[in-house]
C-alpha positions as CSV (number, residue, x, y, z in Angstrom):
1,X,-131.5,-50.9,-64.0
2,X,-131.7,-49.1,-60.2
3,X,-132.4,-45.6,-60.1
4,X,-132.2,-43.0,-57.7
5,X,-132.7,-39.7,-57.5
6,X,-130.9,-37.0,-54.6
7,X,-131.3,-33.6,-54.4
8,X,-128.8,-30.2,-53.8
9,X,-125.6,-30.8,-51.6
10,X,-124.1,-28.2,-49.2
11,X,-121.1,-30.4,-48.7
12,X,-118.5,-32.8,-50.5
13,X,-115.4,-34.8,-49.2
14,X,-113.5,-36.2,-51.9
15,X,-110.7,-39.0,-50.6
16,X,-106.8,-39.2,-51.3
17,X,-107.4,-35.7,-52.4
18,X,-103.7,-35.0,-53.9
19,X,-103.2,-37.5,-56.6
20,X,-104.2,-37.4,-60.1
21,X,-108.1,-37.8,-60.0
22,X,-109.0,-35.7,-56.5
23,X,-106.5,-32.3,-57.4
24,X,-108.2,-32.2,-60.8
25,X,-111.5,-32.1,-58.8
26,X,-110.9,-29.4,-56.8
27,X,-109.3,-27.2,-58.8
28,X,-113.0,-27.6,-60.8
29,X,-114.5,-26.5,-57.7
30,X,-114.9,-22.8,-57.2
31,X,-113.4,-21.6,-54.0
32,X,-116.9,-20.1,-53.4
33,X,-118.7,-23.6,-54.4
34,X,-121.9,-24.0,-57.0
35,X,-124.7,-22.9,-56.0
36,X,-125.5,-24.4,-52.6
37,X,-122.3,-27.0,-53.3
38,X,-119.7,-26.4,-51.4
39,X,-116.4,-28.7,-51.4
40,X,-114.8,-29.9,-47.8
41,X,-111.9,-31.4,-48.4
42,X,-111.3,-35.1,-46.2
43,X,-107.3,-34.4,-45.8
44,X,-106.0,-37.5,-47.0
45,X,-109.5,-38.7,-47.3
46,X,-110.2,-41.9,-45.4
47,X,-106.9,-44.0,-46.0
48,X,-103.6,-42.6,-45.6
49,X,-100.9,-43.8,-48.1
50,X,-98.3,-41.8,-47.1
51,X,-94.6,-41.4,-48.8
52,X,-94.7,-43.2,-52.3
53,X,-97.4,-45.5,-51.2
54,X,-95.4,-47.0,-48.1
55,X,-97.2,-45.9,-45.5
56,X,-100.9,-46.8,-43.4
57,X,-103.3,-48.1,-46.1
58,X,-106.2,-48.3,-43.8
59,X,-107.6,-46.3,-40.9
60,X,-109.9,-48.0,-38.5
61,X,-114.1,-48.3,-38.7
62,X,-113.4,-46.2,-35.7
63,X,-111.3,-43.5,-37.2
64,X,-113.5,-43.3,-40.6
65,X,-116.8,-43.1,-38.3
66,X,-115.0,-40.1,-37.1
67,X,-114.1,-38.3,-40.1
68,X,-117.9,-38.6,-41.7
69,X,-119.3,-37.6,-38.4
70,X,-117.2,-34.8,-38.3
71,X,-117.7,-33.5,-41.4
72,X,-121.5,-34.3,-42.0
73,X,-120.9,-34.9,-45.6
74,X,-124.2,-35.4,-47.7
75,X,-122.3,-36.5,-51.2
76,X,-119.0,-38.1,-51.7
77,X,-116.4,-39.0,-54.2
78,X,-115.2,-41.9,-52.7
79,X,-111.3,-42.4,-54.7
80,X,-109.7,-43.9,-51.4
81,X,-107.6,-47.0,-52.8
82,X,-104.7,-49.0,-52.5
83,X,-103.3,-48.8,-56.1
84,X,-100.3,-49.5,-58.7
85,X,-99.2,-50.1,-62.1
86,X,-98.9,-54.0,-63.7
87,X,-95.9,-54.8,-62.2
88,X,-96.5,-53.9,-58.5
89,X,-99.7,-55.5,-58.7
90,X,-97.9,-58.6,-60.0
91,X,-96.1,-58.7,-56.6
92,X,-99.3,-58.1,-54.0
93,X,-102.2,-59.2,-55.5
94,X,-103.4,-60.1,-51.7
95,X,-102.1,-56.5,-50.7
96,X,-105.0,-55.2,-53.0
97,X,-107.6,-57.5,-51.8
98,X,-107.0,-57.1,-48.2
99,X,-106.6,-52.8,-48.3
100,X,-109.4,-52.3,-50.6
101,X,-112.1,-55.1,-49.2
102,X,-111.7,-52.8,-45.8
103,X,-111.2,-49.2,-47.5
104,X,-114.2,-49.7,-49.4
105,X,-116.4,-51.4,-45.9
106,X,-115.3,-48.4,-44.4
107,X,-116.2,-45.8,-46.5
108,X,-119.3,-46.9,-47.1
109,X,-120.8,-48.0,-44.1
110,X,-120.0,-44.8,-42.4
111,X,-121.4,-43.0,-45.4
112,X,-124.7,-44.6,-44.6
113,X,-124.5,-44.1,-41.0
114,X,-124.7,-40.2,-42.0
115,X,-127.4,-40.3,-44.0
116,X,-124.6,-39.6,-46.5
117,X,-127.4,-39.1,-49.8
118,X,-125.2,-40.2,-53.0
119,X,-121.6,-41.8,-53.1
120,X,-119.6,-42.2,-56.3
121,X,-116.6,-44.7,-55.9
122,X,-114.2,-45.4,-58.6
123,X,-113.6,-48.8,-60.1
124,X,-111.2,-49.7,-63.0
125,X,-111.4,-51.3,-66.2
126,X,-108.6,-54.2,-65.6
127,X,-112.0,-55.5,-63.5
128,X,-113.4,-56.7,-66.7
129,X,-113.0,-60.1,-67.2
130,X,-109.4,-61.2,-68.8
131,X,-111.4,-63.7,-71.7
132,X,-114.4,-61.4,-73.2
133,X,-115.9,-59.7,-76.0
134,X,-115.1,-56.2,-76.9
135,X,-115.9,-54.0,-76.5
136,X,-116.9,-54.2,-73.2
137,X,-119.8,-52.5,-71.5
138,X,-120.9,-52.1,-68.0
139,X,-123.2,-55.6,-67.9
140,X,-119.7,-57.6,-68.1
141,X,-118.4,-56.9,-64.8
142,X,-119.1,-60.2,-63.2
143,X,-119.2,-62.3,-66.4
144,X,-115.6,-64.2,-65.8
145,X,-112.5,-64.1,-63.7
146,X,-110.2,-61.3,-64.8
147,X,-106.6,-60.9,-65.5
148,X,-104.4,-63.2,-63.3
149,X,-101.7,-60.0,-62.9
150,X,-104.1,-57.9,-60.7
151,X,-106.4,-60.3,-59.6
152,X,-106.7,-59.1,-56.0
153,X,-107.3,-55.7,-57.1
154,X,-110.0,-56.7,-59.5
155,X,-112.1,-58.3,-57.3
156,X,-112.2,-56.3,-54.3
157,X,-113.1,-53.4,-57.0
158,X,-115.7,-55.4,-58.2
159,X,-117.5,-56.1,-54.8
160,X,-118.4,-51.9,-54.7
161,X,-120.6,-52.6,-57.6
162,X,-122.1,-55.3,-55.2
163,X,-121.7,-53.0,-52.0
164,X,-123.9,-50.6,-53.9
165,X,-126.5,-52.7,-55.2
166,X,-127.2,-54.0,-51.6
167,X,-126.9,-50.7,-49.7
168,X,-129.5,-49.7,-52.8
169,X,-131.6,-53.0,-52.4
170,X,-131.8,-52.6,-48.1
171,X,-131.6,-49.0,-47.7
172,X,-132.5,-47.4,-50.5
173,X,-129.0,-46.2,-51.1
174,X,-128.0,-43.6,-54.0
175,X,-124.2,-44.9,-53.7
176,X,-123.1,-45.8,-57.8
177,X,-119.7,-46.4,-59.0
178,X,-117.8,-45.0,-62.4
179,X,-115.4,-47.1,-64.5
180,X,-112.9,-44.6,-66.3
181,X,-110.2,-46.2,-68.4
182,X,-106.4,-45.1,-68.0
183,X,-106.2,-42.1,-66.4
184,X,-103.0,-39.6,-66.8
185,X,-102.5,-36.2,-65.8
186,X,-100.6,-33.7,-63.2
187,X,-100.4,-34.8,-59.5
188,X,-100.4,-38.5,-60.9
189,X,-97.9,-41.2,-59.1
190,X,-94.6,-41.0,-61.4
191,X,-92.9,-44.0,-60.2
192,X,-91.1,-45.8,-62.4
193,X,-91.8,-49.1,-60.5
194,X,-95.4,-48.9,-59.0
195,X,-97.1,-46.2,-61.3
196,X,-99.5,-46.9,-63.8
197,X,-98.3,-46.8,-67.5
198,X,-98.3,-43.4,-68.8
199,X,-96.3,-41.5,-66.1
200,X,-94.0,-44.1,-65.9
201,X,-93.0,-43.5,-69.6
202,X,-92.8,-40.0,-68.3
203,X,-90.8,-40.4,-65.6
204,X,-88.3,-42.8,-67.8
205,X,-88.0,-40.6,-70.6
206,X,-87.4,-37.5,-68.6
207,X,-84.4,-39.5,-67.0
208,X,-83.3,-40.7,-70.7
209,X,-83.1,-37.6,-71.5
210,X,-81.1,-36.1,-68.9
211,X,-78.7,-39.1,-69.0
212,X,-78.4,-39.7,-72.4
213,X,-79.5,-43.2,-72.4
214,X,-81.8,-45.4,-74.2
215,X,-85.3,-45.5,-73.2
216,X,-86.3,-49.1,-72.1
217,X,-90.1,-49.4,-72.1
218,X,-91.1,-52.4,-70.7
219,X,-92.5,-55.2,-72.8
220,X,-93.3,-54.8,-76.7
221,X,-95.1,-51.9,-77.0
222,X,-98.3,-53.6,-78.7
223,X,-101.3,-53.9,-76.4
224,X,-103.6,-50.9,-76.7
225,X,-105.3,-48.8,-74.5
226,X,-108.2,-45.8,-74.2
227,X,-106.0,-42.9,-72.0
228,X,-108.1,-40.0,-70.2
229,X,-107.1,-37.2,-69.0
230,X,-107.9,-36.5,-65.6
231,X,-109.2,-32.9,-66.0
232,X,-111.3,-34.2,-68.5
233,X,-112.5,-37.1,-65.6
234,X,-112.5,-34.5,-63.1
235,X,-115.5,-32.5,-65.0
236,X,-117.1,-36.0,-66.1
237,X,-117.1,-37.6,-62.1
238,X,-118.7,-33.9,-60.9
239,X,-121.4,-34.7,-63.5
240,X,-122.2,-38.5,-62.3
241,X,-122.5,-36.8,-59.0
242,X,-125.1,-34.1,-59.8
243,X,-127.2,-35.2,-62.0
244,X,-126.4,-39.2,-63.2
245,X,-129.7,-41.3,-61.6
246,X,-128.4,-44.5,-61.6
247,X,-126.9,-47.4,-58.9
248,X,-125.3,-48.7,-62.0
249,X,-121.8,-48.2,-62.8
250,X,-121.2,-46.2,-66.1
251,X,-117.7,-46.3,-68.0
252,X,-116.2,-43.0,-68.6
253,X,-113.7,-43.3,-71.4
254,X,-112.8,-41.7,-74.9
255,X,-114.2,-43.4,-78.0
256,X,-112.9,-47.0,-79.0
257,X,-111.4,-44.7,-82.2
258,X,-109.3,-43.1,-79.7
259,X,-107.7,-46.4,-78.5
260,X,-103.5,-46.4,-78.7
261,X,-100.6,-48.9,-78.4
262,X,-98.2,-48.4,-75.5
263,X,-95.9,-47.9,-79.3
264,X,-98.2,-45.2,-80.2
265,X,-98.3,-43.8,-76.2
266,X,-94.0,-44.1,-76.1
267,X,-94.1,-41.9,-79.1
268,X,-96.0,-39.3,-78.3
269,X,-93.8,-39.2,-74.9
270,X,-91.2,-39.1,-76.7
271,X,-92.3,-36.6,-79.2
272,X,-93.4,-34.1,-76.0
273,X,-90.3,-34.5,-74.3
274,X,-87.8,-33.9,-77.2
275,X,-86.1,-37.0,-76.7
276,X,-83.7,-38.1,-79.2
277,X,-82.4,-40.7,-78.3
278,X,-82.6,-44.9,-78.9
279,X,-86.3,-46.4,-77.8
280,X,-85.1,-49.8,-76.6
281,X,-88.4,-52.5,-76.0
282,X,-87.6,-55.1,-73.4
283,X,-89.7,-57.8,-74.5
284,X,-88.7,-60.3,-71.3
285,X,-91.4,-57.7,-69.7
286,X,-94.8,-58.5,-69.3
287,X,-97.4,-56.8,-71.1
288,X,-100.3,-57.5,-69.0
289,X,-103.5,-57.5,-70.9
290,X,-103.0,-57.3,-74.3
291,X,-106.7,-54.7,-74.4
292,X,-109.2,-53.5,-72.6
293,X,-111.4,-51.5,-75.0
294,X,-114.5,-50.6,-73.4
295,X,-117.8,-48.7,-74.7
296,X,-118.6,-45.5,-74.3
297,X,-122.3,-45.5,-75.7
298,X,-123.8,-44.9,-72.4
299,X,-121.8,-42.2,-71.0
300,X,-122.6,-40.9,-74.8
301,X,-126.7,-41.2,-74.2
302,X,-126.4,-38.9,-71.3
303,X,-123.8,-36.2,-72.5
304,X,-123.4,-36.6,-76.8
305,X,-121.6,-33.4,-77.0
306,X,-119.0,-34.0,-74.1
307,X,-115.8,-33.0,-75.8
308,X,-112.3,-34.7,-74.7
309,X,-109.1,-32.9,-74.5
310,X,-107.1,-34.6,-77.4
311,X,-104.3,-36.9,-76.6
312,X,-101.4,-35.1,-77.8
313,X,-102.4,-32.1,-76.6
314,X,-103.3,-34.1,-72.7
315,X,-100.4,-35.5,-72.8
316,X,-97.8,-32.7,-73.8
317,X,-99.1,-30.8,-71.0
318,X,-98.6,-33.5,-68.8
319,X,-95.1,-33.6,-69.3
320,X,-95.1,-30.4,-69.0
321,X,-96.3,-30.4,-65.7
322,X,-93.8,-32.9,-64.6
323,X,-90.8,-31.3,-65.8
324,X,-91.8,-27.8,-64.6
325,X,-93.0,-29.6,-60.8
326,X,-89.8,-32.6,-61.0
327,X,-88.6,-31.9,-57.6
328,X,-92.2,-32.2,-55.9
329,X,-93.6,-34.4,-58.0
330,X,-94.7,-38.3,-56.5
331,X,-92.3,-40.6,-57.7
């Protein structure tokens, strides 16, 4: 195991700053910061996605150098990515390599050229390899090739955990990585075609409803997943920056009791929504990978009584918040 060890922080950029992980985390940050924390917002952070994901993907060495010299951050929450649901992936698996490869070089070697003290980055679950024992834990990263849908993503995700062990092994580098499984909440991406799982459902049912059509939800409705709620990441990713000590990754995730079909997730849609109408499965569809339960036991050593907000209730007011914020919303 590395550990490190970094002390108080007068400033914090946090990257791609309005979607569903970075809004959480600042409305957790008091306007008039904790203690000597204080939150400085990177604009769009270090890439720049721009409308529904269409836009630049990558500034320059150049302009990132810029924006850390500029701000003098001494932690970051690096969430800076090029990223999409199963399908999209399906369609630019070298997309993802490329865009993330140089997103990630970036960020980090301008973080060291700071002085920049701790950096948390966010990898993904769907890194784990495809063929695997569950559940899976964070020594399994590198133990096989993962799923041939997201491939590129996958391994350019993978090389931060190698990024940070070498900026660790040369420099001495506090820069560590979290793995949270599906994450939903307000601010996600709703797109129907490129978004991740959850607000799709949302976005489909919402339209379902208001047409008075069948829901289609894309293949059968059996692989299973463990769904977080982003406020509930939000709290957990300020706590890895604080106080967690290690270059290690660490999974943040419910329980493996708290693991649900996309069934089981199209219900409880359904059921916050009021929709009651037909629920049509389109089986020619891909599923993707069929599960990805993963192991909470260390996140559970450092924080036994962290408390999750319960699905239904995450959920419900995630729909909630895309009803009430339709017109704005990303989609």
């Amino acid at each position: 195991m590395f550990s490190c060890a970094v002390g108080n922080c007068p400033t914090l950029i946090t990257e791609r700053i309005v979607n569903r992980i970075g809004k959480p985390l600042s409305c957790q940050w008091p306007d008039e910061g904790v203690g000597d924390w204080r939150l400085r917002l990177g604009g769009d952070g270090h890439t720049t996605c721009g409308e529904r994901g269409r836009g630049r993907l990558r500034r320059s060495m150049q302009e990132t150098q810029e924006v850390f010299r500029k701000h003098q951050p001494t932690h970051v929450i690096h969430l800076a990515a090029m990223v999409g649901g199963l399908f999209k992936n399906l369609k630019r698996n070298l997309d993802f390599w490329r865009n993330n490869i140089h997103i990630n070089d970036n960020v980090l070697q301008a973080a060291h050229e700071v002085g920049v003290l701790k950096v948390v980055s966010c990898l993904s679950t769907c890194i784990f390899p495809d063929k695997t024992a569950y559940p899976i834990n964070e020594t399994m990263i590198h133990n096989g090739p993962p799923h041939e849908s997201n491939f590129g993503y996958a391994y350019a995700k993978r090389m931060l955990d190698v990024h940070n062990r070498a900026y660790f092994q040369q420099h001495g580098r506090c820069y560590t990585a979290v793995i949270p499984t599906n994450v939903f909440g307000p601010h996600d991406n709703f797109s129907i075609e490129d978004g991740h799982v959850l607000p799709g459902l949302i976005h489909k049912t919402y339209i379902a409803k208001k047409e008075s059509k069948p829901l289609v939800v894309w293949g059968s409705g059996t692989p299973k997943r463990q769904f977080i709620y982003s406020l509930d990441l939000a709290r957990l990713f300020l706590w890895v920056l604080r106080e967690y000590p290690e270059v290690d990754p660490i999974i943040l995730s419910v329980g493996e009791e708290d693991e649900v079909s996309i069934k089981e997730a199209a219900d409880t849609v359904v059921q916050a929504l009021d929709f009651k109408g037909q629920v049509v499965y389109d089986r020619s569809k891909s599923d993707g990978q069929f599960r990805k339960t993963a192991s909470n036991a260390k996140l559970c050593g450092y924080l036994p009584h962290f408390h999750f907000t319960p699905f239904k209730q995450a959920l419900k007011e995630t729909c909630d918040w895309f009803v009430t914020h339709y017109d704005t919303a990303r989609k």
